[in-house]
C-alpha positions as CSV (number, residue, x, y, z in Angstrom):
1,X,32.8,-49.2,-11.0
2,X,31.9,-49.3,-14.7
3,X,29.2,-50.9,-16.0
4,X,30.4,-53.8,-17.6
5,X,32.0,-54.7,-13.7
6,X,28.2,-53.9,-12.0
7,X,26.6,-56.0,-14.6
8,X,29.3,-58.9,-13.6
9,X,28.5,-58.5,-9.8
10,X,24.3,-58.5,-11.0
11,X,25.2,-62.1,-12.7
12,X,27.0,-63.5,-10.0
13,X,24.3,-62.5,-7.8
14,X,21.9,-64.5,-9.5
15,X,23.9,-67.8,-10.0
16,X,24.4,-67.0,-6.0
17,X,20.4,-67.0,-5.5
18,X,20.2,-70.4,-7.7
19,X,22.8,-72.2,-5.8
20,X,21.0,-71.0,-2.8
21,X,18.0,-72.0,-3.4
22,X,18.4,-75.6,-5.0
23,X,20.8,-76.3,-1.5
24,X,17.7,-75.0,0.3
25,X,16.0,-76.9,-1.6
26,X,18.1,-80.4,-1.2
27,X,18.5,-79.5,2.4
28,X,14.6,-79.7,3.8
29,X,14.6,-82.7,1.7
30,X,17.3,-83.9,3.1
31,X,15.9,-83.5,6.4
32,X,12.6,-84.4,5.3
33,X,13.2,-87.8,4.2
34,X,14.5,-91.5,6.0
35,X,17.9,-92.2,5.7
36,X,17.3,-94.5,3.5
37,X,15.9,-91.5,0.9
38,X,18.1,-89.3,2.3
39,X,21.5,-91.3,1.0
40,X,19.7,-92.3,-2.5
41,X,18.5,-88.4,-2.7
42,X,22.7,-87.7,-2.4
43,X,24.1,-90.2,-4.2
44,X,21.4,-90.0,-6.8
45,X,23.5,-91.6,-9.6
46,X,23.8,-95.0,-6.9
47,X,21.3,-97.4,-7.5
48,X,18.4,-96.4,-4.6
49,X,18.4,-100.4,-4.0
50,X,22.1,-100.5,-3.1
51,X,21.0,-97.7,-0.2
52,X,18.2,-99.3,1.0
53,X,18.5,-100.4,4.3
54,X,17.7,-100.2,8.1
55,X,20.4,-97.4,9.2
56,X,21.0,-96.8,12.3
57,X,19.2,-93.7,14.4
58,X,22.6,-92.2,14.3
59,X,23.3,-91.9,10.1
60,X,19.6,-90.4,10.6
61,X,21.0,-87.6,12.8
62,X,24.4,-87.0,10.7
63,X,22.6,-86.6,7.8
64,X,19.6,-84.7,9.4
65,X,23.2,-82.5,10.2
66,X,24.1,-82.0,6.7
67,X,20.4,-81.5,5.4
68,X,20.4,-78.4,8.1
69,X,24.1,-77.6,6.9
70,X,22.7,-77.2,3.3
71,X,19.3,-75.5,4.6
72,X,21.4,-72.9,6.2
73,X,24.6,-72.3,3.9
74,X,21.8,-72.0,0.7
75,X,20.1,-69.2,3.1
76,X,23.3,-67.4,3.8
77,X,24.3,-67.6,0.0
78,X,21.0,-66.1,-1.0
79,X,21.3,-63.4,1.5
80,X,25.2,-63.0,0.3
81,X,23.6,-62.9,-3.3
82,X,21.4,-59.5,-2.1
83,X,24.8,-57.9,-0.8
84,X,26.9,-58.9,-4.0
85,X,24.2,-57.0,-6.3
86,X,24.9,-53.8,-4.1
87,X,28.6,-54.3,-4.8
88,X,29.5,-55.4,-0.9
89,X,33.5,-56.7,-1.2
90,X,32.5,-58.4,2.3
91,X,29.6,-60.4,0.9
92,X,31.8,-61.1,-2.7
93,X,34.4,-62.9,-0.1
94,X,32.1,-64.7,2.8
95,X,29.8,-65.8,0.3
96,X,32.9,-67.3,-1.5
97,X,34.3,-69.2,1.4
98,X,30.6,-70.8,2.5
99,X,29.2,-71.5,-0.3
100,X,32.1,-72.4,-2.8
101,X,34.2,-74.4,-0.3
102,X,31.1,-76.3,0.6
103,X,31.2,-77.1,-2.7
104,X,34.9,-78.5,-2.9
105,X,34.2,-81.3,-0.7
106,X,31.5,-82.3,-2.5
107,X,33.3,-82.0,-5.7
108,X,35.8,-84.2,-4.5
109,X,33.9,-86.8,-2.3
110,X,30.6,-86.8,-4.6
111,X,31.4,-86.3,-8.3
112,X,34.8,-87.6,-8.5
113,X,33.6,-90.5,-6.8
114,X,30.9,-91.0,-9.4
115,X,28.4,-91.0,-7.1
116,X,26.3,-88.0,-8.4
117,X,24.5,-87.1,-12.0
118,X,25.9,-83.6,-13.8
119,X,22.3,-82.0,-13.0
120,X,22.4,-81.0,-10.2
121,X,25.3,-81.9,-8.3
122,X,27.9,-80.5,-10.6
123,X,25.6,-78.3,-12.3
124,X,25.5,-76.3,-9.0
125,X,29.7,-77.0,-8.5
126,X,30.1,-74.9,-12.1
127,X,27.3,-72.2,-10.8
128,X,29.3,-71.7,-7.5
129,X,32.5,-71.7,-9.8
130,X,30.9,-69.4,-12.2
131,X,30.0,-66.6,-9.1
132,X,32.9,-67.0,-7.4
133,X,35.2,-66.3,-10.7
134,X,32.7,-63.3,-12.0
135,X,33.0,-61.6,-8.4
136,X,36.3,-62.2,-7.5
137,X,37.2,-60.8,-11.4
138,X,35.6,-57.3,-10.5
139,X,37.3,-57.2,-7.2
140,X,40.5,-57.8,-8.4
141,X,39.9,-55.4,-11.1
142,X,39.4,-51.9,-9.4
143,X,37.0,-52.5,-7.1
144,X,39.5,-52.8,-4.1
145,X,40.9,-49.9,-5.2
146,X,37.8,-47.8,-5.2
């Protein structure tokens, strides 16, 4: 690999550790936090008013579910990051699929819903973006063929 293609997999390492740390992040405090803060923590371009209100145990436990989704998809992107900065084609395509396609649905469901602020829901939707295209661009040129 040249250097220009190392330096590439280096950067989309590090947008990898971001992204996995702020859903590690959103994750425990998703977890970490009622319903009621849960769903305004989410949808934090929703009035927290509008959300405010006695859910039922079970919304607790589905988004207890996703909190522990994010907890351990930001984990395996992180990890993924360390394996991308030693030029692993395995680690440029898993941590693809996980962490970018977790970040389609929300894409679709969250921001073009209007439900989320830039920073940091789509904010994180570019970084993903950003790895995935920087990765995949050395892989598809030469690195599978090394």
């Amino acid at each position: 690999m040249t250097s220009n293609q190392i330096n590439l997999l280096k950067a989309s390492a590090v947008l990898w550790v971001i992204w996995g740390l702020v859903h590690m992040f959103a994750g425990i405090m998703t977890i970490s936090q009622d319903a009621a803060g849960s769903v305004a923590g989410i949808a934090d371009a929703v009035d927290p008013a509008l959300l405010a209100f006695d859910y039922h145990p079970a919304v607790g436990a589905v988004l207890n579910q996703h909190g522990f989704n994010l907890l351990w998809i930001g984990a395996f992107t992180v990890v993924g990051a360390v394996y991308i900065w030693r030029a692993s084609a395995t680690a440029i395509w898993m941590t693809a699929i996980v962490g970018w396609v977790t970040d389609v649905g929300y894409f679709i469901f969250m921001d073009l819903g209007g439900f989320v602020h830039f920073v940091p829901g789509t904010a994180m939707t570019i970084i993903s973006s950003a790895a995935v295209v920087l990765s995949l661009w050395v892989y598809f040129t030469g690195m599978r063929k090394a």
